[in-house]
C-alpha positions in Angstrom: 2.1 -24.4 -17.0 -0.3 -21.4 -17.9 -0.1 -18.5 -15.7 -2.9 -16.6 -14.9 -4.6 -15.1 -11.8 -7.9 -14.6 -13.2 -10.2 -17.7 -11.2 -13.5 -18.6 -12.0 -15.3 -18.3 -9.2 -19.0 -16.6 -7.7 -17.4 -14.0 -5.2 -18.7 -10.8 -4.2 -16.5 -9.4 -6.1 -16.7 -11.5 -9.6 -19.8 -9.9 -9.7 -19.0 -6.8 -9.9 -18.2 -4.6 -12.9 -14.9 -4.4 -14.3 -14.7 -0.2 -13.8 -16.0 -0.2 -10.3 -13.2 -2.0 -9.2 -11.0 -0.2 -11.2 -12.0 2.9 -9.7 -11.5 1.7 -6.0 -8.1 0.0 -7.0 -7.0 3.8 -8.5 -8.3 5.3 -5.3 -6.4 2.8 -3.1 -3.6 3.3 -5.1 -3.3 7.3 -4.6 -4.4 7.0 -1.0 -1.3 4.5 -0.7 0.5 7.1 -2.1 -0.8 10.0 0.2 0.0 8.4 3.2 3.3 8.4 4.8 2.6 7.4 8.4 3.6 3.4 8.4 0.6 2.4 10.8 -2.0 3.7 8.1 -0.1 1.8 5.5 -0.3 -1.3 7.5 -3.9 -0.5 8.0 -4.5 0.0 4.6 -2.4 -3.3 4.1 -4.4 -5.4 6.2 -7.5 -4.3 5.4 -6.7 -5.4 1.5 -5.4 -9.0 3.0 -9.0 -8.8 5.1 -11.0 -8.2 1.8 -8.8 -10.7 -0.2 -9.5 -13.5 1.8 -13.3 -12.6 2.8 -14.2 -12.5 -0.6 -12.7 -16.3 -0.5 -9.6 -15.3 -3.6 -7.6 -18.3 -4.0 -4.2 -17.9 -2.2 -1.9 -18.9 -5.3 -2.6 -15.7 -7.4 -1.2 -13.4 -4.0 1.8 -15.8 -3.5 2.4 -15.9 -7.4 2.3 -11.6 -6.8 4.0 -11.8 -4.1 7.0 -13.8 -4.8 9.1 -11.8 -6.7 8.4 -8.6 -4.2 10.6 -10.1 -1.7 13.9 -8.7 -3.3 12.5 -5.8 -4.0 11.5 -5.3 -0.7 15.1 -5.8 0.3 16.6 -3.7 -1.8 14.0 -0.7 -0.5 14.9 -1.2 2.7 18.9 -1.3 2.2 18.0 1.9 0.0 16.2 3.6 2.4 17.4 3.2 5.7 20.7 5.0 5.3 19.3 8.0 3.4 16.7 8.2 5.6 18.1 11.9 7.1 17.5 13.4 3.5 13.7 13.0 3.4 13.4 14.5 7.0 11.8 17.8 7.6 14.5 19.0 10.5 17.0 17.4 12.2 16.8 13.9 11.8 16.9 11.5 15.0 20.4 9.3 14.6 20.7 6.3 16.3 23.7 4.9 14.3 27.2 6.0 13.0 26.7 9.6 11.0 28.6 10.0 7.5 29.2 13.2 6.0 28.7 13.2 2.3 29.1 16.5 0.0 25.6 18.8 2.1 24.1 15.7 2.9 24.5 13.9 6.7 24.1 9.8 6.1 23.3 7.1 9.1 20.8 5.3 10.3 17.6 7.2 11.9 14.4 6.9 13.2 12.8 8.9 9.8 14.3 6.3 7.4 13.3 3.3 9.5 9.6 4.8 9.2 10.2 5.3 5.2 11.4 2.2 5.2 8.7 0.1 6.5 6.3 2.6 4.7 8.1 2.0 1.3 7.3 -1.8 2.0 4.0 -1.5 3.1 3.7 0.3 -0.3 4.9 -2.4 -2.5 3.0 -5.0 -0.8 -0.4 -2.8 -1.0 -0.1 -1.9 -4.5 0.1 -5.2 -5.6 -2.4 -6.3 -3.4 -5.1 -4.2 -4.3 -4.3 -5.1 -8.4 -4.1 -8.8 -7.4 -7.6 -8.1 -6.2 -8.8 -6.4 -9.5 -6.9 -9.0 -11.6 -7.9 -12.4 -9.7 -11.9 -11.5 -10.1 -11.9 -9.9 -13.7 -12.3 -11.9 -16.4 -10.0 -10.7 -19.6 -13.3 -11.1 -21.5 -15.3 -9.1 -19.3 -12.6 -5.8 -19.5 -13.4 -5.0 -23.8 -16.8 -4.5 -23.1 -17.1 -2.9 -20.2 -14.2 -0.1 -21.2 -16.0 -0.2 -24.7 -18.4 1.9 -22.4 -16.3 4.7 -21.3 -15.1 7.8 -23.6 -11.3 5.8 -24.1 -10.6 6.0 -27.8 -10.9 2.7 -29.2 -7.5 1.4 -29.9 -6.4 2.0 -26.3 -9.5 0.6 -24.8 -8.6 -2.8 -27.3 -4.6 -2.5 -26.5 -5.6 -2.2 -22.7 -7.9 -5.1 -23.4 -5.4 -7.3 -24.6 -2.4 -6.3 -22.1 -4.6 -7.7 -19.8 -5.5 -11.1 -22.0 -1.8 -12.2 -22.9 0.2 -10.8 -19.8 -0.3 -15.1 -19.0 0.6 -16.1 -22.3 3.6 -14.2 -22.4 4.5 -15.6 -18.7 3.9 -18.8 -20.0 6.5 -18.9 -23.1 9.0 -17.2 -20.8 8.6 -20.3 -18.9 8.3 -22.5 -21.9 12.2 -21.3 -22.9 13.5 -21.2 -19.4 12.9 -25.1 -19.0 14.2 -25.2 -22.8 17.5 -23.6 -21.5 17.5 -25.6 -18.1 17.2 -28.7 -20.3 20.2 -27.7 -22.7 21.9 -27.6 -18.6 22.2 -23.6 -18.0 22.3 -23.2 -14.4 20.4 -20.1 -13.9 21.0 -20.9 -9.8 24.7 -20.5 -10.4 27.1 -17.3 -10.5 26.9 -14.1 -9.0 24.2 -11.6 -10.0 25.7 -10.2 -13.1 27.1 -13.8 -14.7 22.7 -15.0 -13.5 21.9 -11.3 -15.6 23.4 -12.9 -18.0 22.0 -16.0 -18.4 18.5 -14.7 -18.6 19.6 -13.0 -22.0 19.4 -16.0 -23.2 15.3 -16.6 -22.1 14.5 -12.7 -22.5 15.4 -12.7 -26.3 13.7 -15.9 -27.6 10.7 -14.8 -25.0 10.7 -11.3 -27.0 10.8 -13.0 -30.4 7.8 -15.4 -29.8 6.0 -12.5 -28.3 6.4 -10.5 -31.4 5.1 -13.7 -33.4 2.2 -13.8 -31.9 1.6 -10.0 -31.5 1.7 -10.1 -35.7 -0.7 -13.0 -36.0 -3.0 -10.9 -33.3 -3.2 -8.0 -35.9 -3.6 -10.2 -38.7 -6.4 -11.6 -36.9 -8.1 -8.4 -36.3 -7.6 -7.2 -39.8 -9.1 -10.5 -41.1 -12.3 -9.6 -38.9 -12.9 -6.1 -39.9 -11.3 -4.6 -37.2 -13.0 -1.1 -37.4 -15.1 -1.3 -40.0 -18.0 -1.4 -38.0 -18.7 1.7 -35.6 -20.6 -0.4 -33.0 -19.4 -3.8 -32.1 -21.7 -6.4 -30.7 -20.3 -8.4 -27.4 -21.2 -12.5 -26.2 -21.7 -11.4 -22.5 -23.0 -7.5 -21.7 -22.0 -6.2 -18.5 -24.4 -3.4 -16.8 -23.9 -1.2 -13.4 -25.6 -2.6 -10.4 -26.3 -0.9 -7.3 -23.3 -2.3 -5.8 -21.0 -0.8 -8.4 -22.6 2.0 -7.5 -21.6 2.1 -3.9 -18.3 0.6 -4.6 -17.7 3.4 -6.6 -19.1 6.1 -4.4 -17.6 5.0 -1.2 -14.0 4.7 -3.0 -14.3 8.3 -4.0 -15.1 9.8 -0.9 -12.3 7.9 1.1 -10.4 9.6 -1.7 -11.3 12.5 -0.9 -11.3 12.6 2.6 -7.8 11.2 3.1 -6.5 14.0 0.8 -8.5 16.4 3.4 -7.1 14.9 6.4 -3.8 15.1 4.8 -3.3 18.0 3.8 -4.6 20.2 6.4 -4.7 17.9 9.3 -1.8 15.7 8.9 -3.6 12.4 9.1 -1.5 9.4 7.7 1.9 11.6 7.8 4.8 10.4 9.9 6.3 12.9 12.0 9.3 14.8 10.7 9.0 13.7 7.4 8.4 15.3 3.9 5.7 14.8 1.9 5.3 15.6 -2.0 2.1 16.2 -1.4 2.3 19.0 1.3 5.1 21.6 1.4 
């Protein structure tokens, strides 16, 4: 099984150059950041899920994203909810037993219920709004359109090819997972650490194949000239429309305007709670 989210398709947004939606993903990404308020993270949230699924994406690239979030999501809010007092501005509101620990006051309150739920909003958004890049970019399309920027060259071709073989390394760690299932390791078994374990066993032979390949990438390039030439010629040029344009422009004024609002108007704050962004 070959794991990739990229889908060939004629969406709105398959049509649209590679750095445009770069550039909106980076500003969703430090507005999601800004905000601390929960209901403009689940505005920001649904408004993601509202352009995913208007631009007619595929639902198995979000489920395959969104799979592995669900721990994680569970572990932020057991994280969270208890410490909850020591990201509050002034007194915290308690609504739960109150443990005293060295300067700091522990229990449940309404500030780390709100951190909480804004923590996973976070997660979920994040990974959205990459999804969304990811799902209507082709890995061909990215090396020529960066090729265009001022990156040096060897990161814009090590970006490039993060982006082409994060599905073929998925795919050989599931290549030796079924190895090991079929030599009967029970990876469904045990508590976490003796499971931890287990996946040594798939994460080293995973690592070693992907160092294979990683060498026979290089000696591919060097057997091409890698560098030789100063200006490379591409199959399929990619050029700015007027939609990039307003993608673009529109991404970087929300930008700007949610830092405004922010910072000197407390827009997407929660109440009583600090902020890195605002003393």
């Amino acid at each position: 099984m070959a794991y990739t989210l990229y889908s060939e398709k004629r969406t709105i947004f398959h049509k649209l150059h590679p750095i445009s939606k770069f550039i909106m993903a980076i500003c969703a990404t430090l507005i999601i950041t800004i905000f601390t308020d929960p209901l403009f993270q689940a505005i920001i949230f649904f408004f993601g899920i509202a352009m995913y699924f208007g631009a007619k994406f595929d639902r198995k690239p979000l489920s395959f994203a969104f799979k592995p979030l669900l721990s994680l999501v569970i572990i932020a809010l057991i994280m969270f909810l208890p410490i909850g007092s020591t990201i509050a501005k002034k007194n915290p509101t308690f609504i739960g037993p109150i443990y005293q620990i060295s300067n700091y006051t522990l229990g449940l309150c309404i500030e780390g219920i709100l951190w909480s739920i804004t923590m996973c909003f976070r997660i979920f958004s994040l990974v959205l709004y990459v999804v969304i890049v990811i799902a209507s970019t082709s890995p061909a399309e990215i090396l020529p359109a960066l090729k265009k920027t001022p990156l040096p060259k060897i990161f814009v071709y090590g970006l490039a090819l993060v982006f082409r073989y994060i599905p073929v390394v998925l795919n050989e760690f599931t290549t030796v997972r079924e190895a090991q299932i079929c030599r009967l390791v029970d990876f469904e078994r045990g508590n976490l650490f003796e499971r931890g374990r287990k996946y040594v066993s798939i994460l080293i032979p995973a690592l070693l194949v992907s160092a294979v390949k990683a060498e026979r990438i290089q000696m591919a390039l060097v057997s091409r000239g890698f560098g030789d030439l100063k200006k490379r010629t591409h199959y399929k040029e990619i050029s700015f429309t007027r939609k990039d344009q307003v993608l673009t422009i529109s991404s970087i004024i929300i930008l700007i305007l949610a830092i405004i609002g922010a910072l000197f108007y407390d827009i997407g704050m929660a109440p009583n709670v600090r902020s890195p962004f605002k003393p």
